[in-house]
N, CA and C atoms as a LAMMPS dump frame, in Angstrom:
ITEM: TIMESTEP
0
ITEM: NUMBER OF ATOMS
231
ITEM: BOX BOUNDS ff ff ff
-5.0000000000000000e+02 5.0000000000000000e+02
-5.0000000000000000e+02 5.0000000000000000e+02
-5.0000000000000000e+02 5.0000000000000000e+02
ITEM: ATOMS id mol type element x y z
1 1 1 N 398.761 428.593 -384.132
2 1 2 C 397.444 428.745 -383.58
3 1 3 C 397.547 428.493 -382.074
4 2 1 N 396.858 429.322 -380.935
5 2 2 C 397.073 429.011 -379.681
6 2 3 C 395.83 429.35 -379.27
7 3 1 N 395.399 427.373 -378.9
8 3 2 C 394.486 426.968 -378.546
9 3 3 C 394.379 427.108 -376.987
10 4 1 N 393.282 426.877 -376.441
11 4 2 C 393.106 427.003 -375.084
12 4 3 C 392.91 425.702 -374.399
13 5 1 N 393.757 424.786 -373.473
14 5 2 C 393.745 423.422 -373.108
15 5 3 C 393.232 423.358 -371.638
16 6 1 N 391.895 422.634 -371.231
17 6 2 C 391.965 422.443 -369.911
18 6 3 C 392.448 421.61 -369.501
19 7 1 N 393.384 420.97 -368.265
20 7 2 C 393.956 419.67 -368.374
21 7 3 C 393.622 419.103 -366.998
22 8 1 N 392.796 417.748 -367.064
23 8 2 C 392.316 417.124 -365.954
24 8 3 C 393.558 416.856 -365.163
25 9 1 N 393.14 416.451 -363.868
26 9 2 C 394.078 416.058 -363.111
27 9 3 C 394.366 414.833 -362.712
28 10 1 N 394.823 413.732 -363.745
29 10 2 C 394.087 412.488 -364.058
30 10 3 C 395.841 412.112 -364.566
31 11 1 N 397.324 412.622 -364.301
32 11 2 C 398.033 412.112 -364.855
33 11 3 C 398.589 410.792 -364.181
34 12 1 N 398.879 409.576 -364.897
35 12 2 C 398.966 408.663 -365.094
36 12 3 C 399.963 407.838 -365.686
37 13 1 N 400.652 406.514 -365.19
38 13 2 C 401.908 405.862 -366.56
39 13 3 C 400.645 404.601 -367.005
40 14 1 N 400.689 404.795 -368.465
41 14 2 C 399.822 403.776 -369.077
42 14 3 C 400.481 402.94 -369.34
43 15 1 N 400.453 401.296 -369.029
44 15 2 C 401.25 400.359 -369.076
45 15 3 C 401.149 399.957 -370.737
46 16 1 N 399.992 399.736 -371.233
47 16 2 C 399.926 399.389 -372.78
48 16 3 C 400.728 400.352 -373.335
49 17 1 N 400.439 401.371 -373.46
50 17 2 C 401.435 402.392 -374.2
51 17 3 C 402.598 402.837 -373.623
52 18 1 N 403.175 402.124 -372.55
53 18 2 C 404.302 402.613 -372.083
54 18 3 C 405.026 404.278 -372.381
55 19 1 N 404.03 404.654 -371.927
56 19 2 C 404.199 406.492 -371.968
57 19 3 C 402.435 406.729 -370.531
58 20 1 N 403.315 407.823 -370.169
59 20 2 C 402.447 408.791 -368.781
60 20 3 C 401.264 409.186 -369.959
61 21 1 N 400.29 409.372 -369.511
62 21 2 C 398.939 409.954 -369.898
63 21 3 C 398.393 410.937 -369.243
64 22 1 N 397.537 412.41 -369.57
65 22 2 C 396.686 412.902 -368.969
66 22 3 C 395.387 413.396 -369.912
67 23 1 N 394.299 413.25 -369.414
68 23 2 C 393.56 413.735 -370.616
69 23 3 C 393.454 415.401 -370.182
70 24 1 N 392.868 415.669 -371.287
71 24 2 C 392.217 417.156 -371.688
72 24 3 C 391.038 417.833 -372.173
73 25 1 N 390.699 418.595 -371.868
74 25 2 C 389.456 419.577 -372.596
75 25 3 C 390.055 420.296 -373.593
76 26 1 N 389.63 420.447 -374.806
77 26 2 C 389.966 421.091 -376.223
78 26 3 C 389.079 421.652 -377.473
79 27 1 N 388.399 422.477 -377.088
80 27 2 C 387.469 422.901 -377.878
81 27 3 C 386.554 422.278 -377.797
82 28 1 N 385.942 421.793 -376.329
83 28 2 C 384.722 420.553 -375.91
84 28 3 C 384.771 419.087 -376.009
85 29 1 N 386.044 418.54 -376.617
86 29 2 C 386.409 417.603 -376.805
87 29 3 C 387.055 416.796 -375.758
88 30 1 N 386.923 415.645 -375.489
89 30 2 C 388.055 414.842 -374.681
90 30 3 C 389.125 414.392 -375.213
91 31 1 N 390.008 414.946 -375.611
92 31 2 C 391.348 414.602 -375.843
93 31 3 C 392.101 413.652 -374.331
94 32 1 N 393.236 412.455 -374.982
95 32 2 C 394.425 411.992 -373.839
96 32 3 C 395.659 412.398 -375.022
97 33 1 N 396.657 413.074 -374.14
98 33 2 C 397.972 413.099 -373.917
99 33 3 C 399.074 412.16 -373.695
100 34 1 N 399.3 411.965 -374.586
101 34 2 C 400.421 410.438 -374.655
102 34 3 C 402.307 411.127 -374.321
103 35 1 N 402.577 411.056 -373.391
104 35 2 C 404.024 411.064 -373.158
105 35 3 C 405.43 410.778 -373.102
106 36 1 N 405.749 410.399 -375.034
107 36 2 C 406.678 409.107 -374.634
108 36 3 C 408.172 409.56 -374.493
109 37 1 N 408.613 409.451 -373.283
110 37 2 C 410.26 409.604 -372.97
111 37 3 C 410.517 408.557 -372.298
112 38 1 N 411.97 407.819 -372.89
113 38 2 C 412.87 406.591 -372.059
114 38 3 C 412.751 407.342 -370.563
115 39 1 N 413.209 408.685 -370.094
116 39 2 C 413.775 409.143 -369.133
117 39 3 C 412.257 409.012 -368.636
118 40 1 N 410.665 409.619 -368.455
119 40 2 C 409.701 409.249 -367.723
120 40 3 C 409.462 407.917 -367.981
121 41 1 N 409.686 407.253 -368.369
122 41 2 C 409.21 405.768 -368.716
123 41 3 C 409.577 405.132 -367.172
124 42 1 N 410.961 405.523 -366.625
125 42 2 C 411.502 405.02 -365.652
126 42 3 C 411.025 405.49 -364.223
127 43 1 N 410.632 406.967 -364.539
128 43 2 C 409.63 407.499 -363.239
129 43 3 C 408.294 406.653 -363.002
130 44 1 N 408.479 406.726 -361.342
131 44 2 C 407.201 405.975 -360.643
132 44 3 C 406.213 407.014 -360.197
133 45 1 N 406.772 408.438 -360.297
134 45 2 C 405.789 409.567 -359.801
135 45 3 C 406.001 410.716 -359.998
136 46 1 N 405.035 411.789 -360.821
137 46 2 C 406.275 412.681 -361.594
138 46 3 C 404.881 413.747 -360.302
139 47 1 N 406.062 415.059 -360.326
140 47 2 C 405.899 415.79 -359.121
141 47 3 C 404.998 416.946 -359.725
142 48 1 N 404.319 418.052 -359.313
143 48 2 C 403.56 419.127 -359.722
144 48 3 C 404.558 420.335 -360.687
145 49 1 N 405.886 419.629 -360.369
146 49 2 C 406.445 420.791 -361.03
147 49 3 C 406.79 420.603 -362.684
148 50 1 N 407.079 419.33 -362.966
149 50 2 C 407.638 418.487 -363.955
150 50 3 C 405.718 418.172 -364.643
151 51 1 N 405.244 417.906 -363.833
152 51 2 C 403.236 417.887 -364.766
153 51 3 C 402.917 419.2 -365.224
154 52 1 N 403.246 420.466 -364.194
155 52 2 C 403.27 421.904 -365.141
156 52 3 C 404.124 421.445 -366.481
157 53 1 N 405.4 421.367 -366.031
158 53 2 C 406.085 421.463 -367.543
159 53 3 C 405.189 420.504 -368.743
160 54 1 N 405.315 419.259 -368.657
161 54 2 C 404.687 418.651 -369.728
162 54 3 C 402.823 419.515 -370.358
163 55 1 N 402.795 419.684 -369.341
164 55 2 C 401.102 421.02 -369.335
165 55 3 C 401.77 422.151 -370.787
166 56 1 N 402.875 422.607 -370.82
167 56 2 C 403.263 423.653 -371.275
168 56 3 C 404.052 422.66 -372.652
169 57 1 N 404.531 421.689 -372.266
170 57 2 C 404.945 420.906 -374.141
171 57 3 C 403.869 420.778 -374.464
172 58 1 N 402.946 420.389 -373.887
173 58 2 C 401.642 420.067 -375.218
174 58 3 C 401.021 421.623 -375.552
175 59 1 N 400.765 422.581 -374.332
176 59 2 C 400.403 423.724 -375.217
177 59 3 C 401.423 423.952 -376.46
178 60 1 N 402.359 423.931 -376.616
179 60 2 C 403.405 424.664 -377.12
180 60 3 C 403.089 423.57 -378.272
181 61 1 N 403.056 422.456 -378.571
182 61 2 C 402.902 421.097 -379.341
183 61 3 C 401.686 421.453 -380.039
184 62 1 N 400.711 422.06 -379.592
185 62 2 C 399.388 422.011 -380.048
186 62 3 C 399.883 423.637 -381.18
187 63 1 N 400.606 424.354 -380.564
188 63 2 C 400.866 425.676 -381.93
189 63 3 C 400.486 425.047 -383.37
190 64 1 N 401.206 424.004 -383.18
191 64 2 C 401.711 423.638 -384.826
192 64 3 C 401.122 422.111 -385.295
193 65 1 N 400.259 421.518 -384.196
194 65 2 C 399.441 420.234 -384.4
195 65 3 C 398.612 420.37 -384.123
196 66 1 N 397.779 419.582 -384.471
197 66 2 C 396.073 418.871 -384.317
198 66 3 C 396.37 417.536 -383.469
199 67 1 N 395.218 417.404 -382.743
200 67 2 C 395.144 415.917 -382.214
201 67 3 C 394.581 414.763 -383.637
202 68 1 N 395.467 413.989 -383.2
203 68 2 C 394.429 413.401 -384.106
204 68 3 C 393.621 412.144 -383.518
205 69 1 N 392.073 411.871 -383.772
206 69 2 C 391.227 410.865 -383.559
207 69 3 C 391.26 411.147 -381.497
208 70 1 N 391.35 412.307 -381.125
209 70 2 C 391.268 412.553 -379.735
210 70 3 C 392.452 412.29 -378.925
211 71 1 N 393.854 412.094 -379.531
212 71 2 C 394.581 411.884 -379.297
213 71 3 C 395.848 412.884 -379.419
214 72 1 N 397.121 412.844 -378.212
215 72 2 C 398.138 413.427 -378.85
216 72 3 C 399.148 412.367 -378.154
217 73 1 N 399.813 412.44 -379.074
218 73 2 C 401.489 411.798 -378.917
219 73 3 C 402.269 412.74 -379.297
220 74 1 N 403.817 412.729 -377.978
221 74 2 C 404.508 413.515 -377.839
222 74 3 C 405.841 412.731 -377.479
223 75 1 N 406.818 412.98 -378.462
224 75 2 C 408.059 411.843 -378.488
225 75 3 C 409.223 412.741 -378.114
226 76 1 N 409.71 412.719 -376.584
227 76 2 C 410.596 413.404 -376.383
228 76 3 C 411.928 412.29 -375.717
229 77 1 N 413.302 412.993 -376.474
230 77 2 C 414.298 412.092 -376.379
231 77 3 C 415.01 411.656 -374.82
């Protein structure tokens, strides 16, 4: 299924969840984007080119998932 994602410009490292955050628009919904990689965990500032990419794992993530409870988590090695 290929949903249509607006994605605020609101990305973020969330210290409680130790994963980057951005929220989203999703079928009128406020969805956040949970990002968990060791390798961003260690970034202090991720650049416009590397926030496109993660923009494009969650489209691509969303094919074959649902958020669940307004949420997505995304566990990359």
């Amino acid at each position: 299924m290929n949903q249509a994602i607006l994605f605020n410009d609101d990305l973020v490292f969330d210290e409680e969840a130790q994963a980057w955050k951005m929220s989203g628009i999703l079928s009128g919904e406020l969805i956040q984007v949970y990002f968990h990689s060791p390798t961003l965990k260690h970034t202090t500032s991720i650049d416009n080119c590397t926030k496109y990419d993660l923009e494009e794992i969650t489209e691509l993530w969303l094919e074959d998932n649902e958020p669940e409870h307004g949420e997505i988590h995304i566990y990359q090695p």
